[in-house]
C-alpha positions in Angstrom: 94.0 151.6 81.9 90.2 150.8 83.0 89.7 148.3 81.4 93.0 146.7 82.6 92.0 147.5 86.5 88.7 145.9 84.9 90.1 142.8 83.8 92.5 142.2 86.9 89.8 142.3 89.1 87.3 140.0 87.7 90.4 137.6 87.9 91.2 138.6 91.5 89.0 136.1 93.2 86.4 133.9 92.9 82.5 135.3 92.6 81.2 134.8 96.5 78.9 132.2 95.8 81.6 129.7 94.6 84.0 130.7 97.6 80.9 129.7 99.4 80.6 127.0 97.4 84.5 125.7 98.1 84.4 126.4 101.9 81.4 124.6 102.4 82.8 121.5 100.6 86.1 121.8 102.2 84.3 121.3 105.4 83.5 117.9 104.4 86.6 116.2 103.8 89.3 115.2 106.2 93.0 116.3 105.2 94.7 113.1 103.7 97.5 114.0 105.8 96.3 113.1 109.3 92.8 112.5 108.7 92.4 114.5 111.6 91.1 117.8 110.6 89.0 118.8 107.8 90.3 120.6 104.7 88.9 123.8 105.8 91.0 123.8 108.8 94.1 121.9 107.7 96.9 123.8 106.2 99.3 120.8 105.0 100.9 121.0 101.8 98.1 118.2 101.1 95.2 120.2 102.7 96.3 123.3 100.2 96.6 121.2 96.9 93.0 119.6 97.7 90.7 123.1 98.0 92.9 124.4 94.8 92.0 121.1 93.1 88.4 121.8 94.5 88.4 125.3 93.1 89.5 124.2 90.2 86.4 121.6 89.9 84.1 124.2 91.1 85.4 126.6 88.2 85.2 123.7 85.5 81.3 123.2 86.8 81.5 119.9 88.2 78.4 119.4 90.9 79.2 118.9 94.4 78.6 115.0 93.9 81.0 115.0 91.2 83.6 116.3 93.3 82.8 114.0 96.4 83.0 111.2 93.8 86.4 112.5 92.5 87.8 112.4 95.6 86.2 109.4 97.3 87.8 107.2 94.3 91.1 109.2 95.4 91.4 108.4 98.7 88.8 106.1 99.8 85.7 106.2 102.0 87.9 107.6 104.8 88.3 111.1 103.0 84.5 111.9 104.3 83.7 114.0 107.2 80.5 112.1 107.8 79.6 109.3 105.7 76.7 108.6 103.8 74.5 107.4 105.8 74.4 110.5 107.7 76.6 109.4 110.9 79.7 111.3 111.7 83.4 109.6 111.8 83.9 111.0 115.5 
């Protein structure tokens, strides 16, 4: 019975540093939707299937660049919240 509890927790949710991790990242890309708010913020169908598909990186151990790079071939240069180059959209 403990050790089921056990197991169904450890499940539950992600460790904090990966939710971290995810929220950080979903900060820096714009829903696909609109472009208008950021993934964090968004709650599209799009916006949703974007931080699972993040999570879902994070959990395989892709690197941040990785994922950026996933998603820039994706959906273009537009998907980023500020550019490289360091200068916002806005």
């Amino acid at each position: 019975c403990l050790l089921t509890l056990w197991a169904s927790l450890s499940f539950a949710a992600p460790p904090a540093d990966a939710t971290a991790r995810s929220e950080r990242l979903f900060a820096q890309f714009l829903s696909p939707c609109c472009w208008s708010e950021t993934l964090a913020v968004h709650r599209s169908p799009e916006s949703r299937e974007l931080r699972t598909e993040i999570e879902r990186r994070i959990a395989a151990g892709e690197s941040d660049e990785q994922i950026k790079q996933a998603l820039v071939e994706a959906y273009g240069r537009r998907i980023l919240v500020v550019p490289d180059g360091g200068q916002g959209l806005w």
